[in-house]
N, C-alpha and C positions, 0 to 999 in steps of 0.2 A: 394778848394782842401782839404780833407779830412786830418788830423793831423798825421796822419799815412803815408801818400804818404808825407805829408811835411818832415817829420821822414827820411824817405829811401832816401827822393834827400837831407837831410843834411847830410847823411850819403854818399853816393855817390861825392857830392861835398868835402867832407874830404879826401875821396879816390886821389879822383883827385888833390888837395890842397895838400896833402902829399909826392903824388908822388911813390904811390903804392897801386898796385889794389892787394887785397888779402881780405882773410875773414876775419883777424884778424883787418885789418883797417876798413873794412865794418863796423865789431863790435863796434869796439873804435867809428867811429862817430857816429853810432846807438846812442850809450849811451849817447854821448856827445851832438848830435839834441834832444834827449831827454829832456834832461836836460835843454838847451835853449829853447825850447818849455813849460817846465814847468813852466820854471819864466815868460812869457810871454802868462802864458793861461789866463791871465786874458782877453789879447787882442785879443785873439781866440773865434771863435764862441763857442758855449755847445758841449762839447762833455763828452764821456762817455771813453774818449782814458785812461784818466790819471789816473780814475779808475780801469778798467779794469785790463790794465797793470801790477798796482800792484797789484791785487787781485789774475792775473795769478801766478807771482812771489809766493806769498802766497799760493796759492793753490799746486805749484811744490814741493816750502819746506814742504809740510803739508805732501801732498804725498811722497816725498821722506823720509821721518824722519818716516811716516810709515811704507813704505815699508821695512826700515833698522830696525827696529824692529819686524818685522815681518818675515824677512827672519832668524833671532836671533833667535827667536821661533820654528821656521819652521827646522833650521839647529842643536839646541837641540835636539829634537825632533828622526832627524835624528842618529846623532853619538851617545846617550843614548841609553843604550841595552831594560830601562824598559820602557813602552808606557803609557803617561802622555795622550794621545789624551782625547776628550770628543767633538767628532765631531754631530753636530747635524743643523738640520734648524730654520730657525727664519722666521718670516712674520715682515716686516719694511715699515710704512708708510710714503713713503717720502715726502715733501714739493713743491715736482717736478712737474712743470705742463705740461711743452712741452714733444713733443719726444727727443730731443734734452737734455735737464736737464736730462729726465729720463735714455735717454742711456749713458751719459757722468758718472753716479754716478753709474750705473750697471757696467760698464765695470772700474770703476777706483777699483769697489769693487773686481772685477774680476784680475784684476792686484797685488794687494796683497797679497803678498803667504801667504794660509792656509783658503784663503774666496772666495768665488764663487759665482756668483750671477747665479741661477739655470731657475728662471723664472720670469714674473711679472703679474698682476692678467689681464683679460679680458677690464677692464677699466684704469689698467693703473696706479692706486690706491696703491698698493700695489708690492714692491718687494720680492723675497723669497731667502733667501740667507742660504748656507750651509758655516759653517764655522768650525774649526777644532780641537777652543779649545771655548768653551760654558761653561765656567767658572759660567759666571753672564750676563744671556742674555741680560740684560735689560742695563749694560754697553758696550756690543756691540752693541746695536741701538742707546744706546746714542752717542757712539762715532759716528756711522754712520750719525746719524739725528744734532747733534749738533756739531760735527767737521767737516767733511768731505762735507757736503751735503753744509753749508754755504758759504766754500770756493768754492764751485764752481759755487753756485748762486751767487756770488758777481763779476765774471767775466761774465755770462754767461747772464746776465741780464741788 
């Protein structure tokens, strides 16, 4: 049985243990099989669960702590009468090799206000991304290639 299915029926059995079926118990033993699964992954086959997992966690706060900075920018921008923008394109090489890595990193780019991922080359090589403040382009691919792109090959992989 896959570590994950083990996860949802120690979650379910806590449901039932508790004596209430609801989503906030659902949760509670989600976390809680989790955790018992953790100290016992020694005696589990290989898996890639325990990894993953946290790497999602990581990757939500990555994105989320960007998003809230970006939406900061984005709503300056806004209520200021004088126009700071310095909107332009970039060409970004990602590390992505699937379809899969490459849409997950386009569309997260797309998700944060003030960056767009516009296209990506023929091979798949390259992303093109407009974004809305081009301060120091070479710090927006960093952050792209060296923040963003990691968190998500560390789940995705």
């Amino acid at each position: 049985m896959p570590i994950f299915s083990s996860n949802v029926l120690l979650a379910v059995i806590w449901m039932f243990l508790h004596g209430s079926v609801t989503m906030n118990q659902f949760l509670l033993g989600f976390i809680l099989g989790y955790v018992i699964l953790y100290f016992f992954r020694g005696l589990l086959p290989d898996s890639s669960y325990f990894r993953r997992t946290l790497g999602i966690l990581k990757f939500l706060l990555l994105f989320g702590w960007k998003n809230v900075q970006a939406n900061f920018i984005v709503a300056w921008e806004v209520i200021t009468p004088s126009n700071h923008m310095r909107p332009g394109f970039l060409k970004i090489d990602p590390e992505s090799d699937t379809a899969l890595e490459i849409t997950w990193l386009a569309n997260t780019i797309s998700l944060i206000p003030g960056t767009l991922t516009v296209d990506t080359s023929e091979d798949d090589d390259f992303l093109y991304i407009h974004a809305m403040h081009i301060r120091d382009p070479e710090e927006i691919k960093r952050e792209i290639t060296e923040d963003i792109e990691p968190a998500i090959l560390e789940f995705l992989r």
